[in-house]
C-alpha positions in Angstrom: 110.5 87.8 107.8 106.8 87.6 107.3 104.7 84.7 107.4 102.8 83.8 103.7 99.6 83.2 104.7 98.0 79.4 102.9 96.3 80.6 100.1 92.4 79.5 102.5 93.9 79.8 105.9 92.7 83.5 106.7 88.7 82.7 105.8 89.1 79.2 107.5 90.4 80.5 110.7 87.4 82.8 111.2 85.2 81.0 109.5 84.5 83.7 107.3 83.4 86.5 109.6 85.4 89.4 111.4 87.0 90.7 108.0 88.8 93.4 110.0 90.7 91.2 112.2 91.5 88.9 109.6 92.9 91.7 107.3 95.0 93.5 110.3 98.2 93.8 108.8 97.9 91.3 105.8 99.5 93.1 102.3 99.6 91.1 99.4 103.2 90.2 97.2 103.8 88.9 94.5 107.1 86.3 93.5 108.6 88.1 90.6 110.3 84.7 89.2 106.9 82.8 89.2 104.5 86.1 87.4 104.7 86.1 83.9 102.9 89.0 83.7 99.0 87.7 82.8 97.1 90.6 84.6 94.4 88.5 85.7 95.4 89.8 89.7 94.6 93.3 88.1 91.6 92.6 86.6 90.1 90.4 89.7 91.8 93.4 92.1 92.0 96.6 90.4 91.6 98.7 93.4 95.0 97.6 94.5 96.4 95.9 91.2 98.0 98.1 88.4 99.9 96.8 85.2 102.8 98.5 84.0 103.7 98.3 80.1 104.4 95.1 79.7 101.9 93.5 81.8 103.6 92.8 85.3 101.4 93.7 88.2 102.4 97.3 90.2 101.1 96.4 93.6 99.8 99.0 96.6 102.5 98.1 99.7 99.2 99.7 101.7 97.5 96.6 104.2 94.9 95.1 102.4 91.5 96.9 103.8 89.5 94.4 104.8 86.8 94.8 102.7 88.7 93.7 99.7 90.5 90.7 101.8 87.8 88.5 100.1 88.6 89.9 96.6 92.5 89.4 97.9 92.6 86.3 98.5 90.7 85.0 95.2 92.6 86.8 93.3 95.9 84.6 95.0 93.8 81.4 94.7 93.1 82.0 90.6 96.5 83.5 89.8 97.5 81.4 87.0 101.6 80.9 88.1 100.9 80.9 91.7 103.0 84.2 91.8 100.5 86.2 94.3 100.9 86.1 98.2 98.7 87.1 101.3 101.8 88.1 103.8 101.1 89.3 107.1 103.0 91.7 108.4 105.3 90.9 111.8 
């Protein structure tokens, strides 16, 4: 199983810098019972954020390229419902 990644943990372990090695294999999730479907993880992450109909986020299962692991992780840090993970892969 893959580890979730603390919603600060991946900028504070590099301090901020080497965005490549801190993206290596990170994809973002999201927990289905906790999303009530707000879009706001689509609107702060479009690139790899879609809504279907009714409003639930259709997530890329691509890695997250690491120059949008900034935009990533604040979209998981202002999710409303805490329903968006960082996991990286194993």
């Amino acid at each position: 199983m893959a580890d979730v990644i603390p919603r600060a943990a991946a900028r504070a372990s590099s301090g901020g810098r080497n965005t490549s090695a801190r993206s290596a294999g990170v994809r973002l999730t999201v927990d289905w019972t906790a999303c009530d479907g707000r879009g706001l993880c689509a609107e702060l992450l479009h690139e790899l954020v879609k809504r279907d109909d009714w409003g639930f986020p259709l997530i890329s299962d691509q890695p997250v390229p690491a120059a949008l692991l900034d935009h990533a992780e604040r979209a998981v840090e202002l999710c409303p419902t805490l329903a968006l993970r960082l996991r990286a892969d194993q």
